[in-house]
N, C-alpha and C positions, 0 to 999 in steps of 0.2 A: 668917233666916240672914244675909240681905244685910246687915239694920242692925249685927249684931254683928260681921260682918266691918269694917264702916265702923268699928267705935269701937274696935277693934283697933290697935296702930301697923303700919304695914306691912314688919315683919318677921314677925312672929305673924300677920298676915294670907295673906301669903307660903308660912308654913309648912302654915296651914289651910288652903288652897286645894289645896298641894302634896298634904295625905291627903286632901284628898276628890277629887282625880282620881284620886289611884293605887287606895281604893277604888273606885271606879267601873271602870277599868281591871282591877284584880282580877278583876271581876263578868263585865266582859266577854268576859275569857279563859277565865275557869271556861265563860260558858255555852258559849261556841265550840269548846270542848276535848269538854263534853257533845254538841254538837251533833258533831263530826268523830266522836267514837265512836260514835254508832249511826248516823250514816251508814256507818259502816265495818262496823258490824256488820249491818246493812239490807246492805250488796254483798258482804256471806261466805254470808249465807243464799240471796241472788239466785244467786250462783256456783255455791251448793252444786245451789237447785230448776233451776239451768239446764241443770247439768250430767247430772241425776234426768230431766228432763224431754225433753235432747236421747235419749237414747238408748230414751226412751218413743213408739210410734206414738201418731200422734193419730188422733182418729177418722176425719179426713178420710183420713190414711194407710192407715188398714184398709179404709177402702171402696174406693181407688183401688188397692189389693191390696198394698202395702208391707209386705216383714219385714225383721225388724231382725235385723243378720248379728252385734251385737256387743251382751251384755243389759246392761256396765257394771259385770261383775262379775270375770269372769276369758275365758278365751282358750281354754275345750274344743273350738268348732270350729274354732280359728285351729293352722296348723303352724308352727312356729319353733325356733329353736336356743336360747332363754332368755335374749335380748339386749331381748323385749318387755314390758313391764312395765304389770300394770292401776295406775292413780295417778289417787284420786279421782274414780272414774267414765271415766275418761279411757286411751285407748294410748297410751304412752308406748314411744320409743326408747331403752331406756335407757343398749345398751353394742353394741360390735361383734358382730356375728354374721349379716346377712343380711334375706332379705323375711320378712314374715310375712305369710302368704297363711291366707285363707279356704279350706282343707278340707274343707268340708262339702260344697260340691259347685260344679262352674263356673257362669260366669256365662248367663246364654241367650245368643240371638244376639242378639234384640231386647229393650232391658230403660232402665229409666232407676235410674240409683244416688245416692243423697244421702249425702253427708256433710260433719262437720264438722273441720276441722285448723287448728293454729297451729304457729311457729313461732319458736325463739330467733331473735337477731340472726347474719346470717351465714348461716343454715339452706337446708338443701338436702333435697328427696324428694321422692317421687312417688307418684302410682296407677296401676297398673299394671290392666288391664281386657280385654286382650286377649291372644291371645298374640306374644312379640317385642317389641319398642319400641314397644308401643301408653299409652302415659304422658298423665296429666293430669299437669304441672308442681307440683310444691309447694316453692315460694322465697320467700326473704326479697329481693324485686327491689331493694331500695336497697343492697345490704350485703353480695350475691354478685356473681362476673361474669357468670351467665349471666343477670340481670337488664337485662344491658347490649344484649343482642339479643330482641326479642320473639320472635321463635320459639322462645325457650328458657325463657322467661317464666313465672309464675307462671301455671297457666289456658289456658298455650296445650295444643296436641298437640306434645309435644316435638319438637324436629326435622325437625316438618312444618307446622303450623300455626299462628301469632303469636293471641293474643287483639287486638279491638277496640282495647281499650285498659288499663290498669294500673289495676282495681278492688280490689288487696289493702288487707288494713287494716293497721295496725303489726306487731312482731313482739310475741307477747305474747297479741297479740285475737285471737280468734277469728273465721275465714273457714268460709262454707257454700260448698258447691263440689255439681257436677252432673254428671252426664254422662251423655248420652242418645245411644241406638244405634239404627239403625232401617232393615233394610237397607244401604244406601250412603250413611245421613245420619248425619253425627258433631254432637252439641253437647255445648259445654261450656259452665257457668257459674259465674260468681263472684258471691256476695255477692247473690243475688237478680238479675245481668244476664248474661245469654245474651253475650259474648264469644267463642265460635268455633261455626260455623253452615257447616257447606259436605256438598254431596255428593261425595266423593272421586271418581266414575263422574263428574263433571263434566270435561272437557277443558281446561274453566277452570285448574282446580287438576292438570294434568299435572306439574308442575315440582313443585309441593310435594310430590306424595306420591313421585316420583321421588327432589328429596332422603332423604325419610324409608329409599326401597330403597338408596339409598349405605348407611345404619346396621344393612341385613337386616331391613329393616320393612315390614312386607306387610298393607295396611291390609284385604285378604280374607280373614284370617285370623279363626276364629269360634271359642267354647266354652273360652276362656281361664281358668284362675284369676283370683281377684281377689288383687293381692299389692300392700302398703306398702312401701315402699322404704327400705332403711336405707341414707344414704349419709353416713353418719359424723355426723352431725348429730344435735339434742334438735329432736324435733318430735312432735306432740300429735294423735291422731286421736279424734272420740266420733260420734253420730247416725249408723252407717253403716246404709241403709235399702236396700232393691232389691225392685224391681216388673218383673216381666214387660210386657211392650209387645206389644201385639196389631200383627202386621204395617200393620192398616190403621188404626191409630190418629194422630188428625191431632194433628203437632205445632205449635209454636210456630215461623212460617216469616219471621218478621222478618229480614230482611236485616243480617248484619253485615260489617264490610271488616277481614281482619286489618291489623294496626298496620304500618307503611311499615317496613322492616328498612333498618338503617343501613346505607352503606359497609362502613364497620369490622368489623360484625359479617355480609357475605358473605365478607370474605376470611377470618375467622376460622372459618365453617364449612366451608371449602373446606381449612381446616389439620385440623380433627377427624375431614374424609371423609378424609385421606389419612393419617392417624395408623392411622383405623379400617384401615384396607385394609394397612398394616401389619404390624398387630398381627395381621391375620387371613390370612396369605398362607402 
């Protein structure tokens, strides 16, 4: 090929060059076009067995005693006003109307709960596990204000306890979340790290669970429904699991430090203890 390009003038050599990269380039694009669609169609099937599979025990689940409160299919033991919606295996919030709470029966006192939640950009909600303002946080911390105070934080114990630190993933992906009860020992997790870890009966922590009694929240309170929070928001629950906790069962006792709470955000909750009080007089 090289000699006949040489014996070419170099405008017909010019033009020969020109089609045999644009073929080439054709080739290229065909295969990369091949290749981006079944990568795309390889992560619809992965979405699809993830979303089949979060909501399946695994075997280790069954032996550690986990059921699954939600099969992936619809909401006969969940009570709600018709604002929750099953969408692909998944709960969805879909329009105003309220919690949708587990019905079937309350939670123990001692118990550990798994699941998984995402949310749009902006999003705001919660788990609610106890009774009163007993809440695991569920935010979009870049994109809401109350990401702006960890106490209010994605992971913490609302209003009483900050997470370690900001382990959420984007809005969109999906977070595994924890919450473990045990007596007077609260954890929380994100994403596979233990993030809030304290015994409320600590003297330690008087101030915190103090603020929390400014919002009517009484961290002895025991045998709560389990309710999802609707707070106007699109946000995504699936794998919700719960196991009974035998009183003397040994947890995970790694030491965690919640996150340092700005300036900013103590004067700011010292405006929503006094809105609250209020609103309730």
């Amino acid at each position: 090929m090289q000699t006949k390009l040489f014996r070419l003038c170099p405008r017909d050599r010019l033009a020969t060059k020109t089609r045999l990269v644009s073929a080439c380039w054709s080739s290229v694009c065909y295969g990369l076009a091949c290749h981006v669609a079944a990568v795309y169609l390889q992560a619809s099937v992965l979405a699809t067995e993830t979303a089949e599979n979060a909501n399946t025990l695994s075997a280790a689940e069954i032996d550690a005693g986990f059921e699954s409160l939600f099969n992936g299919r619809d909401l006969n033991d969940w009570s709600q006003k018709g604002n929750w919606k099953v969408e692909n295996g998944t709960i969805y919030r879909a329009a105003d109307g309220g919690f949708l709470t587990y019905a079937a029966q309350p939670l123990p006192d001692d118990f550990e709960l798994r699941f998984q939640w995402k949310v749009s950009k902006g999003s705001n909600s919660g788990v609610y596990y106890r009774p009163g303002q007993y809440e695991y946080q569920i935010l979009d911390n870049a994109d809401h204000k109350d990401g702006q105070n960890p106490r209010t934080s994605a992971a913490s114990l609302y209003f009483c306890m900050a997470p370690s630190e900001d382990a959420t993933k984007p809005p969109g992906q999906w977070n595994t979340g924890r919450v473990i009860c045990q007596g007077t020992t609260i954890q929380h997790w994100l994403n596979g790290k233990k993030v809030v870890g304290f015994d409320y009966a600590d003297p330690q922590w008087a101030s915190n669970v103090e603020l929390l009694q400014q919002l009517n929240g009484d961290l002895s309170k025991r045998s709560g429904q389990l309710h999802l929070q609707d707070h106007g928001d699109p946000v995504w629950f699936r794998g919700i699991k719960l196991r009974k906790l035998a009183p003397n069962e040994r947890l995970d006792d790694t030491l965690v430090e919640p996150a340092e709470i700005p300036a900013s955000a103590l004067k700011r909750e010292q405006e929503i203890i006094q809105w609250f009080r209020s609103q309730n007089q």
